[in-house]
Biotite code that builds the C-alpha atoms (Angstrom):
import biotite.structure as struc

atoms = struc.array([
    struc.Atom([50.383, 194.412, 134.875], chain_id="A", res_id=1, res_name="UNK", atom_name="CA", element="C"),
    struc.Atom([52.152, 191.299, 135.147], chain_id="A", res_id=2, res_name="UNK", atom_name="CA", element="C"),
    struc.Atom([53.823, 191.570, 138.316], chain_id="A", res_id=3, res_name="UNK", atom_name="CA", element="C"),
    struc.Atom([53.878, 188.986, 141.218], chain_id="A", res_id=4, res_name="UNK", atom_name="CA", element="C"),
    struc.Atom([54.190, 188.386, 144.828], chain_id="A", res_id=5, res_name="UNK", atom_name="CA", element="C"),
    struc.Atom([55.571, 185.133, 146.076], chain_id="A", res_id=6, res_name="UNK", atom_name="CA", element="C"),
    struc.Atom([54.798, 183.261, 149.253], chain_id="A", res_id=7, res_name="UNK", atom_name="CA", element="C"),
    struc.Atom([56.627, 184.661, 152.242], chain_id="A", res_id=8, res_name="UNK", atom_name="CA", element="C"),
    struc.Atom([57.275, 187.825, 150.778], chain_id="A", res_id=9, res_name="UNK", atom_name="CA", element="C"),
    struc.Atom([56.384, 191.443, 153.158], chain_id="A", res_id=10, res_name="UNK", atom_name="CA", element="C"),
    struc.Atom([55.901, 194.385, 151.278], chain_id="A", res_id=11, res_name="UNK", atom_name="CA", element="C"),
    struc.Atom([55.420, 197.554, 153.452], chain_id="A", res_id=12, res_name="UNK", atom_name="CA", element="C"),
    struc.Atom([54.660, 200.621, 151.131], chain_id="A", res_id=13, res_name="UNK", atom_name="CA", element="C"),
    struc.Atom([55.020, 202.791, 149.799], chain_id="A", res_id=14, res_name="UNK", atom_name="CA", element="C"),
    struc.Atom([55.966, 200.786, 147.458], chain_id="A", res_id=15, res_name="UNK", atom_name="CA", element="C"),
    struc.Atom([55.892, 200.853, 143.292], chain_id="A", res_id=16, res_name="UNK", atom_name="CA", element="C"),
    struc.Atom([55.957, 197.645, 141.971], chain_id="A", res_id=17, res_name="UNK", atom_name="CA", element="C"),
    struc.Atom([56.297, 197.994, 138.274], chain_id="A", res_id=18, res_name="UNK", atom_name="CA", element="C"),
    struc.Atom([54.965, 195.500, 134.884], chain_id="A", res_id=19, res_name="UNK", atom_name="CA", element="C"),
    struc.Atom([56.501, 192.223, 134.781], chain_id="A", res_id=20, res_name="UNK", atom_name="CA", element="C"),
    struc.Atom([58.075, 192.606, 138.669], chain_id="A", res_id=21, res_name="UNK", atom_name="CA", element="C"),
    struc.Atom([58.307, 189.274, 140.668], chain_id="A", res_id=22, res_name="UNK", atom_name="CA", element="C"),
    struc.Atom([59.304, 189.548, 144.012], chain_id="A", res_id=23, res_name="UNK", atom_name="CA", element="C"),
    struc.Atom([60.522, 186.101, 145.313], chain_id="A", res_id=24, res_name="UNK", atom_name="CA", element="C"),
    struc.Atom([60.130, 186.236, 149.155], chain_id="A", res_id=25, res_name="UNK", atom_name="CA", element="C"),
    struc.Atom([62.304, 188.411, 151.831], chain_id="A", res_id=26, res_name="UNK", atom_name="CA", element="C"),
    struc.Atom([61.506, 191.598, 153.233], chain_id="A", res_id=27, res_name="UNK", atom_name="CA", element="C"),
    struc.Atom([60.230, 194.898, 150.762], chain_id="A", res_id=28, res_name="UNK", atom_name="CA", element="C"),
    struc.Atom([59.857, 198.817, 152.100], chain_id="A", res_id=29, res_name="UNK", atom_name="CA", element="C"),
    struc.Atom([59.708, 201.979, 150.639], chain_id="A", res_id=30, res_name="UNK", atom_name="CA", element="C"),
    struc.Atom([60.842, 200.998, 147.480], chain_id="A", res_id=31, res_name="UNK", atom_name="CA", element="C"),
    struc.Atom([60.376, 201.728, 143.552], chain_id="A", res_id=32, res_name="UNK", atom_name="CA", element="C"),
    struc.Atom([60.835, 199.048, 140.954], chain_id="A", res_id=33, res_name="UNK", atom_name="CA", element="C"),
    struc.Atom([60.730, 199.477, 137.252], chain_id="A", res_id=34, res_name="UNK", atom_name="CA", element="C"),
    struc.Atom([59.613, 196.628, 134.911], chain_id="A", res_id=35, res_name="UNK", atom_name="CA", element="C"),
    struc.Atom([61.052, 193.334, 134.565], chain_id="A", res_id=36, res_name="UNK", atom_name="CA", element="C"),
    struc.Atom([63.109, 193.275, 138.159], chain_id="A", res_id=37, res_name="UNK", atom_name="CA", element="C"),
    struc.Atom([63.386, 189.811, 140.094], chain_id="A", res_id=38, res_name="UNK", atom_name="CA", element="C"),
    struc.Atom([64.195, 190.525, 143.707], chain_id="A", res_id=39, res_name="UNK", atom_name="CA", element="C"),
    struc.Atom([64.564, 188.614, 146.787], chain_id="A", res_id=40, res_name="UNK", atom_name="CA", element="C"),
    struc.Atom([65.741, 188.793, 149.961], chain_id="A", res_id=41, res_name="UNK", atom_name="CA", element="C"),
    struc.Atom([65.873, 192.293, 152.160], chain_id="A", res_id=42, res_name="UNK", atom_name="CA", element="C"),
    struc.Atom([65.345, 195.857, 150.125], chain_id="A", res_id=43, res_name="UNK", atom_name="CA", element="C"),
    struc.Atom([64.636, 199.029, 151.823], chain_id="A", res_id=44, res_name="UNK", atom_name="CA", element="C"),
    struc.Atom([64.153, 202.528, 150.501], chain_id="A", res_id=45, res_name="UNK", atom_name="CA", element="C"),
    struc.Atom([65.434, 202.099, 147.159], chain_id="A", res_id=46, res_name="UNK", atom_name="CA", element="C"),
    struc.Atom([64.561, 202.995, 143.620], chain_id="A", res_id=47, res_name="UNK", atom_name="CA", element="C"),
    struc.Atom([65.354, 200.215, 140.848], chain_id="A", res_id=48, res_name="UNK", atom_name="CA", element="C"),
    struc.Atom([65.496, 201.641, 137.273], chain_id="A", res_id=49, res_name="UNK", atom_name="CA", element="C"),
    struc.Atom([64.491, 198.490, 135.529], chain_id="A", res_id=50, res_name="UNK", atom_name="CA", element="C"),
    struc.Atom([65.349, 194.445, 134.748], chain_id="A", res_id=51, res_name="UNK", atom_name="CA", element="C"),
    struc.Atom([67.460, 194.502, 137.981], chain_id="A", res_id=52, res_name="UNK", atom_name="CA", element="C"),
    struc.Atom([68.347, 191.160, 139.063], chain_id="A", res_id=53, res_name="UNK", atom_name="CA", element="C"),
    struc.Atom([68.875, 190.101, 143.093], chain_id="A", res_id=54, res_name="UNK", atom_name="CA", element="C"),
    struc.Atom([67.139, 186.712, 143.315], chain_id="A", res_id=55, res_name="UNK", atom_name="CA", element="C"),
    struc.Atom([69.240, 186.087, 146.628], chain_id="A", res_id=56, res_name="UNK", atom_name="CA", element="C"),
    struc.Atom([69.781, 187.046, 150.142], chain_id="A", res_id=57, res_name="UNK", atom_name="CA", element="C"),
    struc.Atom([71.540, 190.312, 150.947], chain_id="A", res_id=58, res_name="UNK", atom_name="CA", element="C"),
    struc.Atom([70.736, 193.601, 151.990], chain_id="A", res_id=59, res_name="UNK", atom_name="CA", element="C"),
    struc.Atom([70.316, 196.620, 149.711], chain_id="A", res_id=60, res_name="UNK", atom_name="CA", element="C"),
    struc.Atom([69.047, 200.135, 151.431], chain_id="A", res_id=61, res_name="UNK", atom_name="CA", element="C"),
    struc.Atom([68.757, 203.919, 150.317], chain_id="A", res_id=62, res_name="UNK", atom_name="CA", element="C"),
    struc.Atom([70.530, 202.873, 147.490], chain_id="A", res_id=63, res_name="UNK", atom_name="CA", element="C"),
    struc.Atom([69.726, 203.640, 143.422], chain_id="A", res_id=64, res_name="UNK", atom_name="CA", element="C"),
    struc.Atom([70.221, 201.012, 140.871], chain_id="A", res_id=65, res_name="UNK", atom_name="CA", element="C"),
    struc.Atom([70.576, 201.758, 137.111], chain_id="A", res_id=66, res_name="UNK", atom_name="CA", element="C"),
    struc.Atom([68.673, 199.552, 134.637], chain_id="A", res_id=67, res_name="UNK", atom_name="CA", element="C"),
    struc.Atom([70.454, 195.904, 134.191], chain_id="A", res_id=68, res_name="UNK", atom_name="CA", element="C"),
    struc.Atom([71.865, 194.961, 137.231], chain_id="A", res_id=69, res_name="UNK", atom_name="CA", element="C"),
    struc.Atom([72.945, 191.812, 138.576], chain_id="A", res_id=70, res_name="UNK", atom_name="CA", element="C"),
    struc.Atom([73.545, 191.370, 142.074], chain_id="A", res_id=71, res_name="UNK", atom_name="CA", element="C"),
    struc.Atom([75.052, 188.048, 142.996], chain_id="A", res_id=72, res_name="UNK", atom_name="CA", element="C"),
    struc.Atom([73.449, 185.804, 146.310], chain_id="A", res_id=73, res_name="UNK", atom_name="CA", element="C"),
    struc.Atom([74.484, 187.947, 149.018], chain_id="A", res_id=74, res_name="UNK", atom_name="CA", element="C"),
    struc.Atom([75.697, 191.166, 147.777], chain_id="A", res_id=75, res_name="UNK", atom_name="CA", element="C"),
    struc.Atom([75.331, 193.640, 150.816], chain_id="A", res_id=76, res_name="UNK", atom_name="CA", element="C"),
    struc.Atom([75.566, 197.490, 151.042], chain_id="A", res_id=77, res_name="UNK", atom_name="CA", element="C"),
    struc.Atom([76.085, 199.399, 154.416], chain_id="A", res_id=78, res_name="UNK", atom_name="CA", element="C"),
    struc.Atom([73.879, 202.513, 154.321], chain_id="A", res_id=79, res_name="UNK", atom_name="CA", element="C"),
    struc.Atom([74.468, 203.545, 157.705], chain_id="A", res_id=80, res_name="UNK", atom_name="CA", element="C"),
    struc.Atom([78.028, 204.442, 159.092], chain_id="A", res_id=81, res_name="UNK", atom_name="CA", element="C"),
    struc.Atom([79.328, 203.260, 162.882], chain_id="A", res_id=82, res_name="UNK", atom_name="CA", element="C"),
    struc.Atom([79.204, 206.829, 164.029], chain_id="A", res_id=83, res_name="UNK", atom_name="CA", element="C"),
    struc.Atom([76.087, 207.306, 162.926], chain_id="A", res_id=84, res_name="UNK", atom_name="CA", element="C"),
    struc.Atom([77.383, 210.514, 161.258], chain_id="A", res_id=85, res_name="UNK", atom_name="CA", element="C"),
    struc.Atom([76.264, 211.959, 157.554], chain_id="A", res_id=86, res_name="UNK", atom_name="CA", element="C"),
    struc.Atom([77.578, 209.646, 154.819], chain_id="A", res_id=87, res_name="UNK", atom_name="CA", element="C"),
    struc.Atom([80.255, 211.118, 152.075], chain_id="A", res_id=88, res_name="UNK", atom_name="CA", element="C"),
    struc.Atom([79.718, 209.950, 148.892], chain_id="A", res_id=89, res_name="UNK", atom_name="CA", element="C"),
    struc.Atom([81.442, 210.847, 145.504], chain_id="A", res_id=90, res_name="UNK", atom_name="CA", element="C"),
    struc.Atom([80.431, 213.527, 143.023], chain_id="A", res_id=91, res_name="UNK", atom_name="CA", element="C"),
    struc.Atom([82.264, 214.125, 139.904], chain_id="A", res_id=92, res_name="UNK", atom_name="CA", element="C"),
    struc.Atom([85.409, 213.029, 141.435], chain_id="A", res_id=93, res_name="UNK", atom_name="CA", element="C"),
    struc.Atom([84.873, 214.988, 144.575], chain_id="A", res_id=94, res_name="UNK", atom_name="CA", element="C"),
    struc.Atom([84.127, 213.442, 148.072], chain_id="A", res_id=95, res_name="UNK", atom_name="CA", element="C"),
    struc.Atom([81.521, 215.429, 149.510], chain_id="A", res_id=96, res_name="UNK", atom_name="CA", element="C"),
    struc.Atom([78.812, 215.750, 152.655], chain_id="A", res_id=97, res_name="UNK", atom_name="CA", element="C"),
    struc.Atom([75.427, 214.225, 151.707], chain_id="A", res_id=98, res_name="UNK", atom_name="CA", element="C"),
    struc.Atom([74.239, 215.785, 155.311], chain_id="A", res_id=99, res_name="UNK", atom_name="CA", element="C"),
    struc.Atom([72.302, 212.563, 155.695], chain_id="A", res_id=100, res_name="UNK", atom_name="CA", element="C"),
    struc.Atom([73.115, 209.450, 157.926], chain_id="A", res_id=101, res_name="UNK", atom_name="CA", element="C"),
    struc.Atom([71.419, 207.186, 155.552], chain_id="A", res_id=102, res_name="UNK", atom_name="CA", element="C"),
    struc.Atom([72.943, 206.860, 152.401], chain_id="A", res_id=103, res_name="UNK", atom_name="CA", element="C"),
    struc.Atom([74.005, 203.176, 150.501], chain_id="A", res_id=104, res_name="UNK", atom_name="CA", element="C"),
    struc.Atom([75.044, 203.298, 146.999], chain_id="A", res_id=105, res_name="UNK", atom_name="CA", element="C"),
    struc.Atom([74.668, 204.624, 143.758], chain_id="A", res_id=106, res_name="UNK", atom_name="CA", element="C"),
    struc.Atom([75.107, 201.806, 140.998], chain_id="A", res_id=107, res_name="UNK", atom_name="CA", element="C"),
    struc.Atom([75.121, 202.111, 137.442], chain_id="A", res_id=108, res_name="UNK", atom_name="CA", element="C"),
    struc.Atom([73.271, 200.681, 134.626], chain_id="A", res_id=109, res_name="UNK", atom_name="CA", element="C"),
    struc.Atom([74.580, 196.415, 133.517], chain_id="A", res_id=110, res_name="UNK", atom_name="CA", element="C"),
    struc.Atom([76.804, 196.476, 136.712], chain_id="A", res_id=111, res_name="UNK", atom_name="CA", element="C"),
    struc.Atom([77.415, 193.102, 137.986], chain_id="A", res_id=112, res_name="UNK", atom_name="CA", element="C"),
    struc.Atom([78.365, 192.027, 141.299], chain_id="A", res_id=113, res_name="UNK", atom_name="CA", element="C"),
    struc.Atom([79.646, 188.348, 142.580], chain_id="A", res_id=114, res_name="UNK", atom_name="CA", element="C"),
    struc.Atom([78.936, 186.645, 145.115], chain_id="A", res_id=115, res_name="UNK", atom_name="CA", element="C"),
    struc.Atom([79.825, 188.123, 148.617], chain_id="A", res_id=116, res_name="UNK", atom_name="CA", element="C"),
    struc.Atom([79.748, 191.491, 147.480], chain_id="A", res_id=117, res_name="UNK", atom_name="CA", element="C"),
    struc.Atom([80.097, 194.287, 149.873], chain_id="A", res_id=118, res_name="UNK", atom_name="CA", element="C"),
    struc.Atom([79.654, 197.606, 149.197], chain_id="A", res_id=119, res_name="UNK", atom_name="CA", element="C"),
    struc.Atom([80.472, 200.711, 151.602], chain_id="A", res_id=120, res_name="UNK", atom_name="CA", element="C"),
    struc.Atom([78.128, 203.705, 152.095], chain_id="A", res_id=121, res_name="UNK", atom_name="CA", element="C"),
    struc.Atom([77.661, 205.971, 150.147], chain_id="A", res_id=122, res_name="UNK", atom_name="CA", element="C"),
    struc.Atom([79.392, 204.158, 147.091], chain_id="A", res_id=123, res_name="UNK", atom_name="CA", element="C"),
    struc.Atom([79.250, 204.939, 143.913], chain_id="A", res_id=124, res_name="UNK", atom_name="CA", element="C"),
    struc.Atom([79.861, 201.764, 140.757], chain_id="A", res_id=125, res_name="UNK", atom_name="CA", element="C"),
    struc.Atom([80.249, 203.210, 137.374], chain_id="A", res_id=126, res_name="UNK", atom_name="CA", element="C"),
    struc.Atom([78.220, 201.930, 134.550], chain_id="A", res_id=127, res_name="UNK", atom_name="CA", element="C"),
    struc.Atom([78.979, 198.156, 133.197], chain_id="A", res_id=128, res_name="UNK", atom_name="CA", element="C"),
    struc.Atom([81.350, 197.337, 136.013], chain_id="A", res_id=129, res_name="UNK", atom_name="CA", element="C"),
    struc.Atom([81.962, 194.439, 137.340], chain_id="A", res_id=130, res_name="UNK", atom_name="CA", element="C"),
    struc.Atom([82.947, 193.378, 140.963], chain_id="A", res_id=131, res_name="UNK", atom_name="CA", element="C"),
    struc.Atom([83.948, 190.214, 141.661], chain_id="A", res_id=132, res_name="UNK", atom_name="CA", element="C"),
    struc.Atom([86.345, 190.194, 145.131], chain_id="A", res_id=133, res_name="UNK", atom_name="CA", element="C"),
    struc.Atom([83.580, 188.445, 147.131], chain_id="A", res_id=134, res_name="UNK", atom_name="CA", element="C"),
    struc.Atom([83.886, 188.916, 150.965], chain_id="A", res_id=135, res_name="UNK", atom_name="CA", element="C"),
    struc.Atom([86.121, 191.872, 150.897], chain_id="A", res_id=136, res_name="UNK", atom_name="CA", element="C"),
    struc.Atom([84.672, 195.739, 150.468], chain_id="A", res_id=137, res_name="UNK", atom_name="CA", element="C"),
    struc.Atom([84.726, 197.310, 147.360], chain_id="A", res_id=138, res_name="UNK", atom_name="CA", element="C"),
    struc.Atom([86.382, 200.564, 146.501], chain_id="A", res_id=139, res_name="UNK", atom_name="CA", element="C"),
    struc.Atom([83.901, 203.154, 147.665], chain_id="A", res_id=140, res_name="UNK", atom_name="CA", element="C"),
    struc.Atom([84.677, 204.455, 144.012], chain_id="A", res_id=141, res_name="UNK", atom_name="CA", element="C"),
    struc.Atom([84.574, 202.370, 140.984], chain_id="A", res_id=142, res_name="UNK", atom_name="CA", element="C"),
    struc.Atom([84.947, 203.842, 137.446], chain_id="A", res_id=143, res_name="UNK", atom_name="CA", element="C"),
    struc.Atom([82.731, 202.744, 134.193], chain_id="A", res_id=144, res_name="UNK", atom_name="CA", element="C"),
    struc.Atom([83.596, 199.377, 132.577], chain_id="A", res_id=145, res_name="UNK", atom_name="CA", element="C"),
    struc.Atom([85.858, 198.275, 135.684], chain_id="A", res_id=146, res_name="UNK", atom_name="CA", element="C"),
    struc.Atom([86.276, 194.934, 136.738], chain_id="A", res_id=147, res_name="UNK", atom_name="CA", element="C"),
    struc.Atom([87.402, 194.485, 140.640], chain_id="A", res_id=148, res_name="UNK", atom_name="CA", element="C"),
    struc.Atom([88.839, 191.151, 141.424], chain_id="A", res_id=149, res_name="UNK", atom_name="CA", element="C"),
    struc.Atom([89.455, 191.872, 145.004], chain_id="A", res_id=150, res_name="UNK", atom_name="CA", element="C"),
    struc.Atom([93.039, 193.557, 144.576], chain_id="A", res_id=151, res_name="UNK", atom_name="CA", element="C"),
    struc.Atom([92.949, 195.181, 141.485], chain_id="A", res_id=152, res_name="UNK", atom_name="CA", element="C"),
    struc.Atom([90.902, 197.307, 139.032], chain_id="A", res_id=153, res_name="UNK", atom_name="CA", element="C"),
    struc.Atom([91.445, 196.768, 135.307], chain_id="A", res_id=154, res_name="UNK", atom_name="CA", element="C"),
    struc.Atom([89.690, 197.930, 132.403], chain_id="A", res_id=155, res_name="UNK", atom_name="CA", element="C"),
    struc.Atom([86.828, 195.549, 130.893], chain_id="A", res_id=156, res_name="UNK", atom_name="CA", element="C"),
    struc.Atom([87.420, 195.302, 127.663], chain_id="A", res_id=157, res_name="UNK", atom_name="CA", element="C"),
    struc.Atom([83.895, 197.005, 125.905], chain_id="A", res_id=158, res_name="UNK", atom_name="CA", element="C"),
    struc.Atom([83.561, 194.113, 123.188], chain_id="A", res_id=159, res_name="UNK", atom_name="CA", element="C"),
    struc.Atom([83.159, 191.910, 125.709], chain_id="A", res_id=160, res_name="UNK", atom_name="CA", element="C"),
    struc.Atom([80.817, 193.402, 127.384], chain_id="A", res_id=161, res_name="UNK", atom_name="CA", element="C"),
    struc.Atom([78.518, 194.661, 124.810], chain_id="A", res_id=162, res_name="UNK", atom_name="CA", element="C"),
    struc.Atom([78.814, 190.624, 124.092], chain_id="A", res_id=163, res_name="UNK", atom_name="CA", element="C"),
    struc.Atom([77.230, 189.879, 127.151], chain_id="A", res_id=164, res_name="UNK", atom_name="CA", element="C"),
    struc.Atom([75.117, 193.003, 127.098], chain_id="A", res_id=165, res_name="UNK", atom_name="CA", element="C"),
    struc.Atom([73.010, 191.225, 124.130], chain_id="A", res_id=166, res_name="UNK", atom_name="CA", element="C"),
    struc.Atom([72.900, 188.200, 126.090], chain_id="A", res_id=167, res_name="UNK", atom_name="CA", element="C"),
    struc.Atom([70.940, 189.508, 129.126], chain_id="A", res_id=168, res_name="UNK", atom_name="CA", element="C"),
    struc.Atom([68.783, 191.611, 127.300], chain_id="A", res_id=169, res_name="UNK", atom_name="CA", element="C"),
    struc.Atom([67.800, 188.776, 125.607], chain_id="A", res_id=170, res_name="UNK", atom_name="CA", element="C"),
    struc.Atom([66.913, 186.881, 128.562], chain_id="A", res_id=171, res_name="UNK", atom_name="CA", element="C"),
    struc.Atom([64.281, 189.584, 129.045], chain_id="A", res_id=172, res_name="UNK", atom_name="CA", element="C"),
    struc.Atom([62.992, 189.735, 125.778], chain_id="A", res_id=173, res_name="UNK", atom_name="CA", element="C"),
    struc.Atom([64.688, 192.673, 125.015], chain_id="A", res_id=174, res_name="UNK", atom_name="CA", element="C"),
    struc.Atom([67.180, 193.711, 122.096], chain_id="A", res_id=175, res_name="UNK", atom_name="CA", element="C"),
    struc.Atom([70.079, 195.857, 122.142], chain_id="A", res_id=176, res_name="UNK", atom_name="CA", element="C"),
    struc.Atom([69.156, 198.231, 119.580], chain_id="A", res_id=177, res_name="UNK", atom_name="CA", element="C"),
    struc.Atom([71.938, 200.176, 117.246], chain_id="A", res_id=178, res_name="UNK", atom_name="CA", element="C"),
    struc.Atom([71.256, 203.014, 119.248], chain_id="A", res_id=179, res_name="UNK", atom_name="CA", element="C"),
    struc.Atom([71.951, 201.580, 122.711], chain_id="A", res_id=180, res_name="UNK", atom_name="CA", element="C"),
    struc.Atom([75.261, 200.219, 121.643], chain_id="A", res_id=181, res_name="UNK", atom_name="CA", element="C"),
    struc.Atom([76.339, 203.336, 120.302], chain_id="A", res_id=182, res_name="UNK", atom_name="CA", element="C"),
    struc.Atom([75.271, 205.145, 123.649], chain_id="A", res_id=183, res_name="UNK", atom_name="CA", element="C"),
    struc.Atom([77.383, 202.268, 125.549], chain_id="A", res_id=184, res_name="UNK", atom_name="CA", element="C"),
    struc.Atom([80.435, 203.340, 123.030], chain_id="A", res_id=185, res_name="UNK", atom_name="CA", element="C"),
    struc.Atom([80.142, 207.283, 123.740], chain_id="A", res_id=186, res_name="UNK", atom_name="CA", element="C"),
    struc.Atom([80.159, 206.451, 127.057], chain_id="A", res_id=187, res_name="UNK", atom_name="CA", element="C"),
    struc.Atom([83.011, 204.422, 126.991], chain_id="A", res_id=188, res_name="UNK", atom_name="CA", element="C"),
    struc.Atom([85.151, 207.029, 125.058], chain_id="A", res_id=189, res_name="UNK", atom_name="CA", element="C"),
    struc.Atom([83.877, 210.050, 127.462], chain_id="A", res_id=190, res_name="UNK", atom_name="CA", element="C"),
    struc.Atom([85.161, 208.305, 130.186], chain_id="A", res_id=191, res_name="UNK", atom_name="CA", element="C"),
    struc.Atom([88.186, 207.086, 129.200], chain_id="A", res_id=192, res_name="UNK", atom_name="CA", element="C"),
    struc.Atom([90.392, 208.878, 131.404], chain_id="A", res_id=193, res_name="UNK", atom_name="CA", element="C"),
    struc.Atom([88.489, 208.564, 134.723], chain_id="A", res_id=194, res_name="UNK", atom_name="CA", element="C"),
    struc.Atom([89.607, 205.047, 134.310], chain_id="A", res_id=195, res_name="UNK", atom_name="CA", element="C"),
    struc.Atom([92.900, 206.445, 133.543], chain_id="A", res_id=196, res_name="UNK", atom_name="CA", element="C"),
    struc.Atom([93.010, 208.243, 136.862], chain_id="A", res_id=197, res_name="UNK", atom_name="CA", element="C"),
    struc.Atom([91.580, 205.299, 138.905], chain_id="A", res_id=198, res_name="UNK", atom_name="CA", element="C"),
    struc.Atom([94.924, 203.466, 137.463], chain_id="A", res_id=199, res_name="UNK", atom_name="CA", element="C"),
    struc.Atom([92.920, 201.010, 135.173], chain_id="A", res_id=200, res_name="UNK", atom_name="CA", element="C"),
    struc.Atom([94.612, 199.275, 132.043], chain_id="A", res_id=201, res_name="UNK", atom_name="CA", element="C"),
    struc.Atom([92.840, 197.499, 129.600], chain_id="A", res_id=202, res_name="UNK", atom_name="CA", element="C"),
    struc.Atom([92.265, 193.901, 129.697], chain_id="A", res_id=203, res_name="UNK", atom_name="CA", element="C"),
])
């Protein structure tokens, strides 16, 4: 209900496109979207949680994407390595064999990217991060509420973000509820040290 195609879009299924979905022109295969996503440009065999936002150019493939997320024009992943070999990709702090050649990245839920983003395969962006080092790869690891500039990772600071949390739920209608905050804060506290070990410090 509610969703749209725009001109010059190609969608070759499967594909789910859920209530509310516009797609806004580019290329669309084998991939899920959950309500309220606006996506453009090229997307292949992924699975979008929800009000995901990538109203620009880029590639995404093989890649999952929690609910919230920004991409900025021309955020890219790579979901296929040089060699052609299986892709690594990070579990529970362990590096380990997916087995499968064809594997782009794992991204948490109100993780933003800027413009120029690239991320490796197999990569895995914690939950309310935020990448901003346009043109250069990001870590292949990046812990919950990080912020990447580039160089460095530093802790975002969770006021902040639950600040602009509010702001693009609103945009969407939506409300951060008591109970979604608090979920954002149990988080934050639970994962407090694997920002520690990434070598985060709060901002």
């Amino acid at each position: 209900a509610g969703a749209s195609i725009a001109p010059h879009t190609v969608v070759t299924g499967p594909c789910v496109i859920g209530p509310g979905t516009q797609l806004l022109g580019g290329f669309i295969s084998g991939t899920t979207f959950g309500p309220e996503c606006r996506i453009a440009g090229e997307v292949e065999g992924c699975l979008w949680q929800g009000y995901g936002n990538k109203r620009h150019h880029g590639f995404v493939g093989h890649s999952v994407f929690g609910e919230w997320v920004n991409l900025g024009a021309l955020t890219t992943t790579s979901d296929l390595k040089n060699n052609y070999g299986p892709v690594r990709v990070h579990v529970d702090g362990v590096e380990v064999d997916s087995g499968d050649p064809k594997v782009g990245s794992f991204v948490g839920a109100h993780v933003k990217t800027g413009i120029g983003t690239l991320l490796t395969t197999g990569s895995s962006i914690g939950t309310a991060a935020n990448l901003f080092g346009g043109g250069r790869f990001a870590p292949k690891s990046v812990p919950t509420f990080a912020w990447w500039d580039g160089a460095t990772l530093v802790e975002h600071d969770l006021e902040k973000f639950l600040a602009t949390a509010r702001i693009v739920m609103g945009r969407r209608g939506r409300i951060a509820l008591p109970a979604d905050e608090a979920a954002c804060r149990a988080l934050h506290a639970a994962t407090a040290g694997e920002r520690r070990v990434a070598g985060t410090s709060a901002s």
